[in-house]
C-alpha positions as CSV (number, residue, x, y, z in Angstrom):
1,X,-25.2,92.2,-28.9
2,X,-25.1,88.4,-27.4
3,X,-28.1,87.2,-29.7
4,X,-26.4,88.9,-33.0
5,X,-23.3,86.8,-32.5
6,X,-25.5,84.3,-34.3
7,X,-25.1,86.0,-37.9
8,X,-21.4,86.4,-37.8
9,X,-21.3,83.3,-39.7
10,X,-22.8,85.2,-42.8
11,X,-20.6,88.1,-41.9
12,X,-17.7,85.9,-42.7
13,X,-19.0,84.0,-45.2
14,X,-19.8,87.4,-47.4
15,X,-16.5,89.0,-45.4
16,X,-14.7,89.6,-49.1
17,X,-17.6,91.7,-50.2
18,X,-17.9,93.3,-46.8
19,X,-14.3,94.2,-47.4
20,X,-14.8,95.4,-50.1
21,X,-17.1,98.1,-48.9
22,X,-15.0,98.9,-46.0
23,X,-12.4,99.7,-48.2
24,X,-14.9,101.7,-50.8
25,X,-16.4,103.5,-47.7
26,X,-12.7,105.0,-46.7
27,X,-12.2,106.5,-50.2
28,X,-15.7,108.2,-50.3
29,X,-14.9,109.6,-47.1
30,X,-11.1,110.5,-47.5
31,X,-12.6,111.9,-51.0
32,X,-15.4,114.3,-48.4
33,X,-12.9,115.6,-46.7
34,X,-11.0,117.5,-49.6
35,X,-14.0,120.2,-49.2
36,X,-13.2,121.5,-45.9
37,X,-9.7,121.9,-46.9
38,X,-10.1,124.0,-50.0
39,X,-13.1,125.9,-48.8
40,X,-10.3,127.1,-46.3
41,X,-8.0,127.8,-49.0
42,X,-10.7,129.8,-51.1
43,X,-10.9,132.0,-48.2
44,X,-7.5,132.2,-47.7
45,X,-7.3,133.4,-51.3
46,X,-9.9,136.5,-50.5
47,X,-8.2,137.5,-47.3
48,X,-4.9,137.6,-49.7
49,X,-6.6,139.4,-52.5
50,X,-8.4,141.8,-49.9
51,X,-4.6,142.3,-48.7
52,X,-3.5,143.0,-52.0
53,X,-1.1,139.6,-51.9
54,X,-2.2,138.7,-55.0
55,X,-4.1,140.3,-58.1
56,X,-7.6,139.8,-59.3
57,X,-6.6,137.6,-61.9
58,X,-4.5,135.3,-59.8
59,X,-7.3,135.2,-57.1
60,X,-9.7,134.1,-59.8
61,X,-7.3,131.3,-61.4
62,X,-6.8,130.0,-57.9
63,X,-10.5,130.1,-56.7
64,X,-11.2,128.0,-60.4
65,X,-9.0,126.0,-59.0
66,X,-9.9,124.9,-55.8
67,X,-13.7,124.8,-56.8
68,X,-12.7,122.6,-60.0
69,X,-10.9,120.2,-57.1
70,X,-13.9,120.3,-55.0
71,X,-16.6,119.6,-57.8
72,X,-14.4,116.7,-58.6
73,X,-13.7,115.1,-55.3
74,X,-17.4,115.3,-54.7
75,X,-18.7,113.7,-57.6
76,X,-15.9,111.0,-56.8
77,X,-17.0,110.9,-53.0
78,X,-20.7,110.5,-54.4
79,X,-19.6,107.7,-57.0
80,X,-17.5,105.8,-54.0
81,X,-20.7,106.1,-51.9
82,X,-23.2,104.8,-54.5
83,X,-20.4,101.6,-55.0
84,X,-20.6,101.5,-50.9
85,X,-24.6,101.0,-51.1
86,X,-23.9,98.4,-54.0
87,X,-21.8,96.3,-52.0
88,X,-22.8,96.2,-48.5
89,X,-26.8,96.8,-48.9
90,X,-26.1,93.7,-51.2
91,X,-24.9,91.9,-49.0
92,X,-27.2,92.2,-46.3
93,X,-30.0,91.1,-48.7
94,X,-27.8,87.9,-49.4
95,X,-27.9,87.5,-45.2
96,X,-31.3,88.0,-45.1
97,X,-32.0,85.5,-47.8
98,X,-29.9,82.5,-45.9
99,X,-31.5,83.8,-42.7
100,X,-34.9,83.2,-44.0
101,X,-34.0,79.9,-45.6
102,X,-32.0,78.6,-42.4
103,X,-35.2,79.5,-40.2
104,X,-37.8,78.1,-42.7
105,X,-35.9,74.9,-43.2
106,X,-35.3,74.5,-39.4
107,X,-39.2,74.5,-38.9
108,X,-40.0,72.0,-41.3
109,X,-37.5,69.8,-39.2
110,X,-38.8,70.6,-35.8
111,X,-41.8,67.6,-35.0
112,X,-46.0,68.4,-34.8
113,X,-45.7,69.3,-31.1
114,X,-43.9,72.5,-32.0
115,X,-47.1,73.8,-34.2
116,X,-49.5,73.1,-31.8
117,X,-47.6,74.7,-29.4
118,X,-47.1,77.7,-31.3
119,X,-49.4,79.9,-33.5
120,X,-48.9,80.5,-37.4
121,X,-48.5,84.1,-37.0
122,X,-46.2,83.9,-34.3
123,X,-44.3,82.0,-36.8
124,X,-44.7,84.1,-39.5
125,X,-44.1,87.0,-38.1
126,X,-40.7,85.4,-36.6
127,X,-39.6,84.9,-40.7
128,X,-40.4,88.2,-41.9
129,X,-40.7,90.8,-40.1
130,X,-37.6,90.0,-37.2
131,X,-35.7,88.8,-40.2
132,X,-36.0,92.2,-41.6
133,X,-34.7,93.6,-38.3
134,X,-32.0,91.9,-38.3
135,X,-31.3,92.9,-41.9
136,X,-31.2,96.6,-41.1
137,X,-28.4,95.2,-38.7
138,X,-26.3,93.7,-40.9
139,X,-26.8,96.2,-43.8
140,X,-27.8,99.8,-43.3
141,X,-26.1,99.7,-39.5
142,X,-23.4,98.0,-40.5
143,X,-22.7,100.6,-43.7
144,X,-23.6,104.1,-41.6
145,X,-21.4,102.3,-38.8
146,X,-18.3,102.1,-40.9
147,X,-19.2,105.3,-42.4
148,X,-19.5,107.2,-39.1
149,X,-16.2,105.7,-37.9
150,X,-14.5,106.2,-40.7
151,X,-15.4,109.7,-40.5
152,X,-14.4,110.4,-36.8
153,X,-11.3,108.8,-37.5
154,X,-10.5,111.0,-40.5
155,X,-11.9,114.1,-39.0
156,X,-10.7,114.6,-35.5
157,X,-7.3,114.3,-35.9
158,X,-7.3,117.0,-38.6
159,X,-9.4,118.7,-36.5
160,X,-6.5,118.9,-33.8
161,X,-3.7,118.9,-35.9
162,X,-5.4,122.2,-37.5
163,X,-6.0,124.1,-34.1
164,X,-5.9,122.1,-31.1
165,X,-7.9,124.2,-28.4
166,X,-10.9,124.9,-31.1
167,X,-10.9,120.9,-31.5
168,X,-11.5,120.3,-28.0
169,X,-13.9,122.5,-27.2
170,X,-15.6,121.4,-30.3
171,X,-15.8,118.1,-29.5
172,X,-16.9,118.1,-25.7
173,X,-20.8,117.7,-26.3
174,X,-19.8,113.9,-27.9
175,X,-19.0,112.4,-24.3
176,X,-22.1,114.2,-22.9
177,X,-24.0,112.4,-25.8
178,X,-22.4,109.0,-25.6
179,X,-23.7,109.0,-21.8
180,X,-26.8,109.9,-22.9
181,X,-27.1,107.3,-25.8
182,X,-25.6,104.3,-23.5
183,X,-28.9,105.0,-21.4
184,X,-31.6,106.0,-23.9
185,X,-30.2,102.8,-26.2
186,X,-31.0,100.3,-22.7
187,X,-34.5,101.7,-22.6
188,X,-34.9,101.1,-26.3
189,X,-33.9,97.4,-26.2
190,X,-36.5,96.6,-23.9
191,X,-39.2,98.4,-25.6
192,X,-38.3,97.2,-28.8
193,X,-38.7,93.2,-27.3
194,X,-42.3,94.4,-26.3
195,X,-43.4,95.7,-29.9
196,X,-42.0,92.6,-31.8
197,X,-44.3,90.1,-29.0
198,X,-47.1,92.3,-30.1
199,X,-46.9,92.4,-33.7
200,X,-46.1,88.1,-33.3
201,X,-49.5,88.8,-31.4
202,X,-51.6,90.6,-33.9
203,X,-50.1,88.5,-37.1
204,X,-51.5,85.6,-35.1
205,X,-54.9,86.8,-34.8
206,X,-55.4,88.5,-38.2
207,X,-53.9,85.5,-39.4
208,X,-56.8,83.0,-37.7
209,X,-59.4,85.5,-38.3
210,X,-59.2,85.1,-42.0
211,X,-58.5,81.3,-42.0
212,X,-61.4,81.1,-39.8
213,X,-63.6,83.8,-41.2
214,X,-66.6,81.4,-42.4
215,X,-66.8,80.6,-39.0
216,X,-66.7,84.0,-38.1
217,X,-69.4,84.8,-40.8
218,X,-71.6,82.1,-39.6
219,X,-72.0,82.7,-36.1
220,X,-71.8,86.6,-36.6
221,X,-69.1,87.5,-34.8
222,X,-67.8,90.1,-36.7
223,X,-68.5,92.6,-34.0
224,X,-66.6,90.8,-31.7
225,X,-64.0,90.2,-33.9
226,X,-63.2,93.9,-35.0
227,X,-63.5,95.0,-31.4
228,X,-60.7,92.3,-30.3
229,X,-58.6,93.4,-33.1
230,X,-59.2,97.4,-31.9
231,X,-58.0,96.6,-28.5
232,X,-55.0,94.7,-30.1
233,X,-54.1,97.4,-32.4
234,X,-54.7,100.0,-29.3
235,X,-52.2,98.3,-27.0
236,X,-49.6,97.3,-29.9
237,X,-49.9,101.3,-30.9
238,X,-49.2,102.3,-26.9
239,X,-46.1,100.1,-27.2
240,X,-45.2,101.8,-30.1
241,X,-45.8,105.0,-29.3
242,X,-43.6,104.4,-25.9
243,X,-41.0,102.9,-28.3
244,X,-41.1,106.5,-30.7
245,X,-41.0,108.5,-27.4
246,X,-37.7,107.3,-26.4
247,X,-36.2,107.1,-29.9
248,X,-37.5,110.9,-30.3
249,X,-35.7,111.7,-27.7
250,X,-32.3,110.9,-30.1
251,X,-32.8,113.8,-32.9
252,X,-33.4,116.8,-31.0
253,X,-30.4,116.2,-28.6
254,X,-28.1,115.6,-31.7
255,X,-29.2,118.8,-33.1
256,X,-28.9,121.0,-29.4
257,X,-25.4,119.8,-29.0
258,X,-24.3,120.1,-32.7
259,X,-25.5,123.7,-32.6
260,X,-23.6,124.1,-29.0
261,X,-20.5,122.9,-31.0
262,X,-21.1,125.3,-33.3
263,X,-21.2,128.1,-31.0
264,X,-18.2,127.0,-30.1
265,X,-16.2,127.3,-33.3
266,X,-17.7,130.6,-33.5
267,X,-17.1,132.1,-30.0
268,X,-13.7,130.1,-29.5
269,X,-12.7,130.4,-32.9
270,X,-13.4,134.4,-33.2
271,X,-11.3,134.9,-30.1
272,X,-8.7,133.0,-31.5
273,X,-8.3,134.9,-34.7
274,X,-8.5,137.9,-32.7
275,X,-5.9,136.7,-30.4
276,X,-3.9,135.5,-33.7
277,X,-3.6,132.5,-32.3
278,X,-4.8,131.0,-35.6
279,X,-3.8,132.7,-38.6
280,X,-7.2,132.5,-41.1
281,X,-10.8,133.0,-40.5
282,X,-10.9,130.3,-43.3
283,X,-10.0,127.8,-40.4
284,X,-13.3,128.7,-38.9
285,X,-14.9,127.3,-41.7
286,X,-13.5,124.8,-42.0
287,X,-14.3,123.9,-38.4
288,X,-18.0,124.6,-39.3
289,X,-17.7,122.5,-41.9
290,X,-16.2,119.5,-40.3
291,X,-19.2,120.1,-37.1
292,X,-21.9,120.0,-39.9
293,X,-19.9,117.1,-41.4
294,X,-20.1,115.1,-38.2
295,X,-23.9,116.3,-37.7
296,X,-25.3,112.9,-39.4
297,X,-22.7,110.3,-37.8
298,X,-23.2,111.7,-34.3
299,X,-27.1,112.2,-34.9
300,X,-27.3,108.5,-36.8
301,X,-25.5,107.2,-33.7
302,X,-28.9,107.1,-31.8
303,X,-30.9,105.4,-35.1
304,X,-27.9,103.3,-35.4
305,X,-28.7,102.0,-32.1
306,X,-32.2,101.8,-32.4
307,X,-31.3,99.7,-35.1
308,X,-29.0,97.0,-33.6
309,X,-31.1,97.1,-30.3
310,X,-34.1,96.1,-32.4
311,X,-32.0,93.9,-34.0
312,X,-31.0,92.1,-31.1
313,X,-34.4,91.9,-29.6
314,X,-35.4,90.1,-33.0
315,X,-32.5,87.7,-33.9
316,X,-33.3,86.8,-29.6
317,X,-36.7,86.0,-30.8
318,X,-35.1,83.8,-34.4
319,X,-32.7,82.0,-31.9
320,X,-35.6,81.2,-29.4
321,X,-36.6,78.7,-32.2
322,X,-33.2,77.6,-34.0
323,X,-32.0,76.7,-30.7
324,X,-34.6,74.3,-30.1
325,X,-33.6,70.4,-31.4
326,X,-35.9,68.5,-33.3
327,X,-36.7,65.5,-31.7
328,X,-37.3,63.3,-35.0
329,X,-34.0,62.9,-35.8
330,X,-32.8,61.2,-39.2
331,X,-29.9,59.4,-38.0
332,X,-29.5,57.6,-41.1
333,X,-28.3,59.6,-44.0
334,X,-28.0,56.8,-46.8
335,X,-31.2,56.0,-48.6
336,X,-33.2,52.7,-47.5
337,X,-36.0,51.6,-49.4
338,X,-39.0,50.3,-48.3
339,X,-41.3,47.0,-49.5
340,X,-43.8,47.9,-47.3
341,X,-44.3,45.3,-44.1
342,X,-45.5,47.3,-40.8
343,X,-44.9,45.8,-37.1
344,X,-46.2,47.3,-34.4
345,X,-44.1,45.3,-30.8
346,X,-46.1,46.9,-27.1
347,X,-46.1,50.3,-28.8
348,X,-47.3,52.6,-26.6
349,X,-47.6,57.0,-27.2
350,X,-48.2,59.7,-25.0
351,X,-48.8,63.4,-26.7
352,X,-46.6,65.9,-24.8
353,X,-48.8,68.6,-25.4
354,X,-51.8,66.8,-23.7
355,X,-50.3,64.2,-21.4
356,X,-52.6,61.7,-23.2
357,X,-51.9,58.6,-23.6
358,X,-52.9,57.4,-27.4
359,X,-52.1,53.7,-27.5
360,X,-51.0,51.5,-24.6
361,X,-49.0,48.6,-25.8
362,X,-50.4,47.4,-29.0
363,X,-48.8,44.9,-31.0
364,X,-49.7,44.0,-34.5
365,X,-47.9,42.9,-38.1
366,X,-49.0,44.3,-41.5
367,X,-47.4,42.3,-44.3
368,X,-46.4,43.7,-47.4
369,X,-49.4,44.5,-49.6
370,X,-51.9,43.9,-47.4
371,X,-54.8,45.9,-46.7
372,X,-56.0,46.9,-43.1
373,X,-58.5,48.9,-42.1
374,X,-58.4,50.4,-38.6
375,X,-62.1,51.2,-36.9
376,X,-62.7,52.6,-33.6
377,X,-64.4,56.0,-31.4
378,X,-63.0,59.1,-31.6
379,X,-60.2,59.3,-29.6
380,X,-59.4,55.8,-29.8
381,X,-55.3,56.0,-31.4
382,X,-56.2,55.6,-34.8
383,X,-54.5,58.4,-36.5
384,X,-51.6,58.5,-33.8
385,X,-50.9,54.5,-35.4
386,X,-50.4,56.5,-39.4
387,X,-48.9,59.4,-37.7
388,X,-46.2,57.4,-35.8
389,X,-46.0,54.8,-39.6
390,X,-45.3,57.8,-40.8
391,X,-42.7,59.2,-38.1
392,X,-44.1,62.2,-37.3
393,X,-43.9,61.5,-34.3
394,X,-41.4,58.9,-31.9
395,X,-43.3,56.1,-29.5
396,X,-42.9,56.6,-26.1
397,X,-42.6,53.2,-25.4
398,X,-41.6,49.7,-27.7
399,X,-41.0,49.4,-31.5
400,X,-42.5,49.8,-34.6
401,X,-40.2,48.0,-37.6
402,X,-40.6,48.5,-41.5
403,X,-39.3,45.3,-43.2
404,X,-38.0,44.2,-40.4
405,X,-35.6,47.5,-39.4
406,X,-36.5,49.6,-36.5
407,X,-37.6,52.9,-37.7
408,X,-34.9,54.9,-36.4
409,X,-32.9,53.0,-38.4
410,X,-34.1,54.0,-41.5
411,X,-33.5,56.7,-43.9
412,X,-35.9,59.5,-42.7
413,X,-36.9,60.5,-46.6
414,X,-37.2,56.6,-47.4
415,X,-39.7,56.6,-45.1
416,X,-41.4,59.4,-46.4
417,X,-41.0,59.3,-50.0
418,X,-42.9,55.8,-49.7
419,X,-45.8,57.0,-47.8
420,X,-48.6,58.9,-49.2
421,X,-50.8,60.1,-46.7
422,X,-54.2,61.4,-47.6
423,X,-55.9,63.0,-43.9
424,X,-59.3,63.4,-42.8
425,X,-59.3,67.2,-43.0
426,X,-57.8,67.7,-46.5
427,X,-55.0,70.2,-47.4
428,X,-54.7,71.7,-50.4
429,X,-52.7,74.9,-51.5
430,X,-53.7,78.0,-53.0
431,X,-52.6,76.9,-56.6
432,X,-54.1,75.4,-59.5
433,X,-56.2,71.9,-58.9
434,X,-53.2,70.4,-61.3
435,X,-50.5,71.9,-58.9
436,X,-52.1,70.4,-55.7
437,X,-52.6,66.9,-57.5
438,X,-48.9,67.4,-58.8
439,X,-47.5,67.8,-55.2
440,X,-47.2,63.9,-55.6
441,X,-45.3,63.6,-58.4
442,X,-43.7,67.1,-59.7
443,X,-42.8,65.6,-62.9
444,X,-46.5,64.2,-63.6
445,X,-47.8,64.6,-67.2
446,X,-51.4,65.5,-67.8
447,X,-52.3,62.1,-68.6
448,X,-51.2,60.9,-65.2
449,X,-53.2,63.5,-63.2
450,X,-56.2,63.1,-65.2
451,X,-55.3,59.0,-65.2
452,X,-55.8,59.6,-61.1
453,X,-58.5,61.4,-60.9
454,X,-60.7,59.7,-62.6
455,X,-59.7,57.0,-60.2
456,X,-60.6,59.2,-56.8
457,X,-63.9,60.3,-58.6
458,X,-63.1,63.9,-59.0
459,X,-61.7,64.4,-62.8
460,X,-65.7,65.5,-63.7
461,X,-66.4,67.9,-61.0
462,X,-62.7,69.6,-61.9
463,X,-64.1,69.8,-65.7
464,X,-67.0,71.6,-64.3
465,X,-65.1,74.4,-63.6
466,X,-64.5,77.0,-66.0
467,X,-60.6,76.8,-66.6
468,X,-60.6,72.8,-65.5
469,X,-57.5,71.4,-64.0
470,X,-56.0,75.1,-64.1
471,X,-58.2,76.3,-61.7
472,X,-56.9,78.7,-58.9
473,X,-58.3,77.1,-55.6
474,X,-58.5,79.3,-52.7
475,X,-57.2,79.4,-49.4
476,X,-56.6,76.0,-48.0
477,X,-59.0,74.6,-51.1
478,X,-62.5,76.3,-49.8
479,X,-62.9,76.6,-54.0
480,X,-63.5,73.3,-53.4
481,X,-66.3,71.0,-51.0
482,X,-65.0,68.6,-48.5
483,X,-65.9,66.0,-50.9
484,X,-64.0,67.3,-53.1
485,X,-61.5,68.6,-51.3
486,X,-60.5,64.9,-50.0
487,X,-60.9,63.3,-53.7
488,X,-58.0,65.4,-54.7
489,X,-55.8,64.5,-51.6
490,X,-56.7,60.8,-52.5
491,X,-55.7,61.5,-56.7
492,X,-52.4,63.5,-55.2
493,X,-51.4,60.2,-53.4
494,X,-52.0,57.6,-55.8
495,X,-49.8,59.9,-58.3
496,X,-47.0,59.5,-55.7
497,X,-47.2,55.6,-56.3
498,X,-45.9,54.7,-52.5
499,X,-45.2,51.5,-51.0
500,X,-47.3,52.6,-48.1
501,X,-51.0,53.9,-48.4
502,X,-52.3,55.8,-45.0
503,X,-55.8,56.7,-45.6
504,X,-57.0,59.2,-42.2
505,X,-61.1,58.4,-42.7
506,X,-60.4,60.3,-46.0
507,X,-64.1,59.2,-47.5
508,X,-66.1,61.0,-44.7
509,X,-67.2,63.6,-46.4
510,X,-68.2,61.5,-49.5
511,X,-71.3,59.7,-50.5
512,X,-71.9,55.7,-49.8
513,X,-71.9,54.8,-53.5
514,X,-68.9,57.4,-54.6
515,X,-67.2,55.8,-51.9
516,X,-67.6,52.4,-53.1
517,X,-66.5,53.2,-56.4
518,X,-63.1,55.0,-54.7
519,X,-62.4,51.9,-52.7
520,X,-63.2,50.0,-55.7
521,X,-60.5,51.5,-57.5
522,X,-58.1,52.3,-54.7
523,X,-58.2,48.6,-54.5
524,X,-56.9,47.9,-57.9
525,X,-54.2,51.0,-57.7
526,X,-53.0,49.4,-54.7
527,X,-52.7,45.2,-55.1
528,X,-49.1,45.2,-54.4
529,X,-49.0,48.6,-52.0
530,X,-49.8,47.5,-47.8
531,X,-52.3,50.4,-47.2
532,X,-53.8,51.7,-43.9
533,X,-57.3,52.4,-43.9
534,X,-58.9,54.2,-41.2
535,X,-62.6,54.9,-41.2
536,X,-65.7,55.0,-39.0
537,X,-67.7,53.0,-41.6
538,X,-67.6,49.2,-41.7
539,X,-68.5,49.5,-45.4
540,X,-64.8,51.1,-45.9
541,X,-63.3,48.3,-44.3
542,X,-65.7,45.4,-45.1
543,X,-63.1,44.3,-47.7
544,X,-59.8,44.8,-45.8
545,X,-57.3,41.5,-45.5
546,X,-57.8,42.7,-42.1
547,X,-59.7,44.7,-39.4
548,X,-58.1,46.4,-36.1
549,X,-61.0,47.8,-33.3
550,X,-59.1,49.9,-31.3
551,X,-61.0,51.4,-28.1
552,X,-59.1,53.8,-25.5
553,X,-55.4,53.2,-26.9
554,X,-56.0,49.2,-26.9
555,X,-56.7,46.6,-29.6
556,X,-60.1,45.5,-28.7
557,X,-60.9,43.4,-31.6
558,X,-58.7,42.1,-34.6
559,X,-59.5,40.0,-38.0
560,X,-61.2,39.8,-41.1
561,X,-64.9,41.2,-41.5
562,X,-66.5,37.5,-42.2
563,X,-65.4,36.0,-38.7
564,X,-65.6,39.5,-36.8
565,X,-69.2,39.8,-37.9
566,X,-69.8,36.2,-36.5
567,X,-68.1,37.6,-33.0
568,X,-70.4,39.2,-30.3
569,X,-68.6,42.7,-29.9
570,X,-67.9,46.5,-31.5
571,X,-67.7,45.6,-34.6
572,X,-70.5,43.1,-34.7
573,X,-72.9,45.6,-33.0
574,X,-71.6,48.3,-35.5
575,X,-72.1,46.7,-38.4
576,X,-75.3,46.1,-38.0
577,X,-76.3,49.6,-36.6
578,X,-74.8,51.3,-39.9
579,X,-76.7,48.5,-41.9
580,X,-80.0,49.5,-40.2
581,X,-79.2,52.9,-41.1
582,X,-78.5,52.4,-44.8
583,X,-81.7,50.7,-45.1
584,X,-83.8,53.1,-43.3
């Protein structure tokens, strides 16, 4: 139970509640075992009437009696027992709650490596489902736990204070199973590991199938896909299965060596009576009692540690990830506005994941409220230089300054809150198109988001639609067309009113003469803003303060679009290709 030493913060943070139920679950059970006792007695009160001790109505007043006390105590041990189940299932919901909140928030600190190094459904199925493991742990375990020991040490020593010899030979099948739970319970652990990986498995690739299914669709792979997902299910069901054989292995031994316990009451207890060594048969039943009391605690014993091996195997899996440190780090906790000046000093930034160097030792200076636009091949740094303005990422090498601070010396939500980003490949949630443009601003008023998109050129394709701005979109926007899809990013980020404008070639997938008027008005909503504008068309950038060519990580070219297109080079050579282009 290494990995579940984790969640004994939560135990002691809800310990009064936990408490609580401890002390709840010892009434119910101290209530229980009245029965045994008076069953006894009732027979007790037969043999005496059967001896003529006592007269029929003296037998019948004393068996009201004792089945009065027994009624009661039972509906008092079933009151206590619903309280337990109040307060301790409670409480592991409350666990499971700051569990998924702790995990959640730790992965929206940990940096952009950690998501392309690990799938969605991997991640997801970290959150839910070996959260819920863990839950059983810390709720149903935990309550049948107390319960069970509660019960053994209530019951036992009655047992041998009643008739010592019929205890012991009643309770020598528990060592036997003990032995055989401490084995079955290693076996379990390790199978239990093996199922979780697979359902992380299958989450991921049900997961990607249906983000990617107009791919899928397309290219009509359906097939394919259903016959990758049969052998998934196949294996995950083999690990299963070889997870259920061992934990079937757990009822039918309870039962076999409850019922030889019984037998043993019987046999040992006749003889006894026989041998008036014990002076009731009542004390036999008693004993039966007490065995078929103990039945569920010894038989939940193996489910119970099922329970806390799956557990373990799952909160193994939680700590895998909470253990890991982010590497962006806000090491500033005051706030620190921004006016927006950028300075890139012999930057340089090599992905982990790839081992590629993205820019080698570029220096440039963005003043407050400029305009630059950032041109270059695929693959030549230009998103890594928003990405790293943005501090998604750390440089491997030099400095990048806002207003004159080093970055990591700024507030890491400043830095944020006064960027709006607006990427290439557009997200959008599956909410309304007013929700997505909202993300912004939450507090925007109607007037605002219509007020913005008008200016990105989308307000009269959203009153198109049938219910407007209150149109559900789908899955990460395919409602929507790319077009579309990036006009709304744009609208989202000019209602967030930043310092800082990083446009990721965010007009691609929009028209020449749409994307004149966007630039047009991105222009005006942005005099006083410094904005980053990277594109692949020189008509983007034609009115920039200033143009950056990157090519292979390096500045290549750098200036303003009159005396670039005067200079032999890239950018010369590309602006007239894409002019040819327009014309033809």
């Amino acid at each position: 139970m290494k990995e579940l030493k984790y969640i004994n913060k939560y135990l002691k943070k809800y310990g009064t509640q936990l408490l609580l139920g401890l002390i709840i679950t010892i009434i119910a059970r101290v209530f229980s075992l009245v029965t045994p006792s008076y069953v006894k007695k009732s027979i007790e009160v037969v043999e005496k009437y059967g001896n003529n001790s006592i007269d029929r109505s003296e037998a019948k007043e004393l068996l009201l009696e004792n089945i009065l006390i027994i009624l009661g105590t039972a509906l008092l041990a079933a009151l206590f027992t619903f309280l337990m189940r109040q307060t301790i299932i409670k409480v592991s919901r409350y666990i499971e709650y700051d569990l998924k909140n702790e995990v959640f928030d730790h992965y929206q600190l940990l940096n952009l490596n950690f998501y392309k190094k690990n799938r969605t459904g991997d991640l997801m199925n970290r959150i839910s489902e070996d959260v819920s493991e863990v839950r059983n742990y810390a709720g149903p375990a935990l309550m049948y736990g107390i319960n069970t020991i509660t019960l053994f040490a209530c019951i036992i020593p009655i047992m041998f204070m009643t008739a010592p010899k019929l205890a012991l030979y009643t309770l020598i099948p528990l060592p036997i199973l003990s032995v055989l739970i401490f084995n079955i319970s290693k076996v379990i652990h390790k199978r239990s590991t093996i199922v979780q990986q697979y359902l992380s498995k299958l989450s991921t690739f049900t997961q990607e199938s249906f983000s990617g299914i107009s791919v899928i669709k397309a290219y009509g792979l359906e097939n394919n896909i259903n016959k990758e997902l049969t052998e998934l299910a196949i294996e995950g069901k083999n690990k299963s299965m070889n997870l259920a054989k061992v934990n079937a292995w757990f009822f039918p031994l309870m039962v076999l060596l409850i019922g030889i316990s019984t037998i043993f009451v019987i046999y040992i207890g006749g003889q006894q009576y026989i041998n008036g060594e014990i002076e009731s048969v009542g004390v036999i039943a008693e004993f039966v009692i007490y065995v078929n009391m103990l039945t569920w605690p010894v038989a939940i014993i193996g489910w119970l540690t099922s329970i806390v091996q799956r557990a373990e195997a799952s909160q193994k899996r939680i700590n895998e990830f909470l253990h890991i440190t982010p590497t962006i780090k806000n090491e500033v906790l005051e706030l620190t506005p921004l006016q927006g000046k950028i300075e890139f000093k012999n930057v340089t930034f090599t992905y982990e994941d790839t081992n590629i160097t993205a820019l080698k030792n570029i220096s440039f200076t963005i003043e407050k409220g400029q305009t630059v636009a950032i041109i270059g091949k695929t693959g030549s740094g230009k998103s890594t230089i928003l990405d790293l303005v943005a501090r998604l990422y750390d440089v491997s090498s030099g400095e990048i300054l806002l207003d004159n601070t080093p970055i990591k010396n700024l507030n890491l939500n400043s830095i944020r809150q006064e960027v709006g980003a607006v990427p290439q490949d557009a997200f959008l949630f599956s909410d309304s198109i007013k929700n997505n443009i909202k993300f912004g601003k939450e507090n925007a008023t109607d007037e605002e988001i219509i007020k913005v998109a008008k200016k990105a050129v989308v307000h009269k394709n959203i009153m198109d639609f049938t219910k407007k701005y209150d149109t559900i979109l789908g899955e990460r926007g395919i409602t929507l067309s790319g077009g579309q899809k990036q006009r709304v990013s744009i609208a989202r980020a000019l209602l967030k009113d930043p310092q800082i404008y990083l446009f990721d070639d965010c007009l691609s997938a929009v028209d020449t003469e749409t994307e004149e008027v966007i630039l047009k008005n991105l222009k005006n909503a942005s005099k006083s803003k410094t904005t980053l504008l990277v594109s692949h068309r020189v008509s983007s950038a034609k009115n920039a303060d200033k143009i950056i060519i990157l090519k292979e990580g390096k500045i290549l070219q750098e200036g303003t679009h009159t005396s670039l297109i005067e200079t032999d080079g890239y950018y010369k050579d590309l602006y007239h290709t894409q002019l040819i282009d327009k014309e033809s």
